[in-house]
C-alpha positions, 0 to 999 in steps of 0.5 A: 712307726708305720707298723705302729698306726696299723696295729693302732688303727686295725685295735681301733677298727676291732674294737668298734666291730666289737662292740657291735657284735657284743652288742647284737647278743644283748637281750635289751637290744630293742632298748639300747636301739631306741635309745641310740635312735632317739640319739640319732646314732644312727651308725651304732644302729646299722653296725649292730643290727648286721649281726641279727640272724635271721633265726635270731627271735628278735630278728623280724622286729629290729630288721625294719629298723636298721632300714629306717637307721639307714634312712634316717642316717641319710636324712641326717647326713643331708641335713648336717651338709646343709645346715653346715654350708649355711652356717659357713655362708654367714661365716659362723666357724665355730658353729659350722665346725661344731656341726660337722663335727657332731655329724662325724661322731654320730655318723663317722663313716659318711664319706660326705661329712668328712669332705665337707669338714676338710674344705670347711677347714681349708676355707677357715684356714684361708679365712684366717691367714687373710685376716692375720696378713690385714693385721701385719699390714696394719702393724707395718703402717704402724711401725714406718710411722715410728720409724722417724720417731724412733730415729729422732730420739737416738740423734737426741740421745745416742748414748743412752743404754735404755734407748739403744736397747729399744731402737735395737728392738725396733730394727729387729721388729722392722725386719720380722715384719719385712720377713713376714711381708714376703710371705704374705706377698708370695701366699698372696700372689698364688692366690692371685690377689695380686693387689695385696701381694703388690702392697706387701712388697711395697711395704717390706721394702719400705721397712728394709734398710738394706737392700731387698732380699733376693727371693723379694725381686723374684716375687716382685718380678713374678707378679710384674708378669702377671699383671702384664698378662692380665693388663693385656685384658684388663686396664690397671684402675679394672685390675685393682678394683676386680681383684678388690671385688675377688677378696670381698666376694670371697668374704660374703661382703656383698655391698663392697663387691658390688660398689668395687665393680662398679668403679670398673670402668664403663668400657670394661665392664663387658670384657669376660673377666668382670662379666664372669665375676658379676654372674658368681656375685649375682648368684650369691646375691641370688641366694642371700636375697632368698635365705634372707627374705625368709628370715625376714618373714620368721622375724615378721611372723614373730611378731618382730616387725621392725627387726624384719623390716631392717633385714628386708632394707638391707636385702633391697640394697643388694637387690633394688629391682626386687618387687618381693623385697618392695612388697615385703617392706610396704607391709612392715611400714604400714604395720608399723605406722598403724601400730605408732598410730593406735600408740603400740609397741611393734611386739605383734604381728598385726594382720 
């Protein structure tokens, strides 16, 4: 089987040398390159023109060209990274992974892009599994509020077939999810959420009848430890609202990371934990006040005051003291009420 992939691959890679080589003889080689610059298959470019001769009479004219193809392949490769994490930034998967991808078929041996694709996939992967265990946390809620319906009605009648089938599907369901709860607390427990790992357990507890399996009390007991070591550090009301801020810093929810750190209390707020999660929350601010204070102005400039002015407000939440911010919105209000004023829809830019 291994001797299989190589051949495969050593196919693979000839086939794509191969081509750069019959292409190098083509006589409509000058054409073909435009064509794949225009395309900005820059790679194509590169592989082909290596071919070139020097004694080959087309040599002096395509030579500059594959150093501006190496160029311009780097420019694009700059410019895929960074569109790439912005898009990631706003949490826009799909249209981050479309980009990465684009950017690998037009330059498939950037060793750079291909990095940036496998954190972006680790990333949605991780992004995805929080969003599938907020469900089963959700479901769980859902069926331990059955549970005592579900045991009145088979008092009511326990002898009805109809009923034992679907009281035997909601025991099956309340150990599934119990199983999957497991999971989700020890997935939760590496990742130091240790908040959410201690709410699974305490769910799949409460769905279990019997007593909890054994890999259960190993989890419970390793996450007692941890948050005996972080409780040396911090008090347990600190604990439970910095690792709140942890998740809704790790899913770009700002405003929810700032109120969470600020139910830390006062005399924590030193320790160099929550200071450590201040500085990557600010700097993400940082950022996000910037990138959007720019679109903002983009919006301004197109004649889309109001639509600027709610972006700028929204900004000025995360970032109260910004004078820029303050500036930017004064502007947009006084355009708007003069507009209102003269009885014009805000559809222009007034200066």
């Amino acid at each position: 089987m291994n001797r299989f992939r190589l051949l495969l691959l050593f196919i693979t890679l000839l086939s794509f040398t191969g081509c750069a080589y019959i292409h190098s003889f083509d006589d409509n080689l000058p054409q073909q390159v435009d064509v794949w610059m225009k395309n900005k298959e820059y790679n194509k470019v590169i592989k082909t023109l290596a071919y070139i001769h020097p004694n080959n009479p087309q040599y002096i004219k395509l030579s500059p060209i594959r150093e501006l193809a190496m160029q311009k392949a780097l420019q694009y490769e700059t410019e895929v990274l960074s569109h790439g994490k912005q898009l990631l930034d706003d949490q826009h998967w799909q249209q981050a992974y479309l980009t990465y991808e684009q950017g690998l078929e037009k330059l498939p041996g950037s060793a750079a892009i291909q990095a940036a694709m496998h954190e972006f996939l680790l990333q949605r992967d991780a992004y995805i599994k929080q969003l599938s265990y907020q469900i089963l946390l959700n479901k769980s809620q859902v069926i331990l509020a059955n549970d005592p319906l579900q045991k009145k009605i088979t008092t009511a009648v326990p002898d009805d077939y109809a009923y034992q089938i679907q009281t035997r599907h909601h025991e099956e369901e309340k150990n599934d999810v119990a199983a999957k709860l497991i999971e989700c607390a020890e997935y939760s427990l590496k990742a130091n959420q240790l908040v959410t790992s201690q709410r699974c357990l305490s769910l799949a507890s409460r769905l279990y009848d019997k007593s909890p399996p054994k890999n259960q009390q190993v989890l419970q007991e390793q996450l007692n430890k941890k948050r005996q070591a972080l409780s040396r550090l911090l008090s347990e009301t600190a604990q439970i609202n910095l690792s709140a801020a942890e998740d809704s810093l790790k899913n770009n929810r700002l405003k929810e990371a700032m109120d969470y750190l600020k139910k830390v209390p006062a005399e924590e707020q030193q320790k160099p934990a929550v200071k450590k999660l201040q500085q990557q929350l600010s700097e993400k601010i940082k950022r996000a006040v910037k990138k959007g204070a720019a679109r903002g102005r983009k919006l301004y400039s197109d004649g889309k005051i109001k639509a600027a002015l709610e972006r700028w407000q929204a900004l000025l939440v995360l970032d109260p003291g910004n004078q820029e911010l303050r500036k930017l919105i004064d502007r947009a209000e006084r355009v708007l009420k003069k507009l209102k004023s003269l009885g014009s829809k805000p559809a222009a830019t007034v200066k």
